[in-house]
N, C-alpha and C positions, 0 to 999 in steps of 0.2 A: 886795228884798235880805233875807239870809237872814243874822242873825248863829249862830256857834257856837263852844265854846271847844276849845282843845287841851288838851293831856294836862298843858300847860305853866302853863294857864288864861288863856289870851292869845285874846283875840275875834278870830274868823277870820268876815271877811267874803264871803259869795257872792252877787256881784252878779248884776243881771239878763245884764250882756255876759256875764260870766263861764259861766251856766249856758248863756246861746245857743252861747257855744262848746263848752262840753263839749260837747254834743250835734250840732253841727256837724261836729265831729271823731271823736263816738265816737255815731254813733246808736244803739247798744245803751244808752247810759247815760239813754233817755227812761224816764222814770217813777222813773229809780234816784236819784231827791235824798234821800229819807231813807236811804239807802245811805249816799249820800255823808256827810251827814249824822252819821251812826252809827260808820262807821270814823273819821273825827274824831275824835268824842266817847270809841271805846273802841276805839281799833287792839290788833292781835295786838302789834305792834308798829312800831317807826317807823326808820322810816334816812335817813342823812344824803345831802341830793345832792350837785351838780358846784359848784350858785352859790350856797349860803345856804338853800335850798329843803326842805323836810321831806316826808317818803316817809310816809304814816300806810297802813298795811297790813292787812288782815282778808281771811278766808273765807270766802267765802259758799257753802252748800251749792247753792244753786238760786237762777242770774241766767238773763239770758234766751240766754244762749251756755252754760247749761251750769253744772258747778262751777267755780267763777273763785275766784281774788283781785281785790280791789278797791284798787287803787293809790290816792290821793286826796294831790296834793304842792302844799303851800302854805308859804305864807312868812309867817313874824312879825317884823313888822318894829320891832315895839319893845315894851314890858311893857302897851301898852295897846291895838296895833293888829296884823293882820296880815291875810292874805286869803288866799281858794284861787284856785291857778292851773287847773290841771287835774285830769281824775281820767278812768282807764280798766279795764275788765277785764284779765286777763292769767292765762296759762296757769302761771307759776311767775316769782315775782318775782326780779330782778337776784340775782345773789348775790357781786356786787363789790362792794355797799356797804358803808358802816361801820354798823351797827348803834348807834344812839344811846339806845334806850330799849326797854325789853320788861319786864313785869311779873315 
């Protein structure tokens, strides 16, 4: 298990099940955990989801599909705990969400 914090400062857990899913679901995201990692730590920016869940967003010039954004959406579930749920590449992120934070 992998701890790291949000922009909020709140420890965002990523388990072992967690990473076997990512990659279950997004086989591009093999080798990408300091990725994952890194938009956490310093998103372009972050948006709100549907259930409570947090959008942390970044750029990357070169993943293995290409120039992507890096989705990485997790949830803080209190001022001392939270975890990541998922995370995927993506050609242009949603643009219905609320925007909750941007430097």
């Amino acid at each position: 298990m992998i701890t790291v914090y949000s922009k909020n400062g709140i420890p965002l857990r990523l388990t072992d099940e967690r990473w076997i899913h990512i990659m279950k679901r997004h086989p591009e995201m093999k080798d990408q955990k300091d990725k994952i990692l890194e938009t956490i730590q310093n998103p372009e920016y972050i948006l709100k989801g549907d259930y409570g869940e947090l959008l942390a967003v970044r750029f990357f010039n070169k993943t293995p599909l290409t120039k992507k954004f890096l989705i990485v959406i997790y949830k803080e579930v209190s001022e001392h705990d939270g975890f990541i749920l998922t995370a995927y590449f993506t050609r242009k992120p949603s643009t219905h969400r609320r925007l909750i934070w941007k430097p």
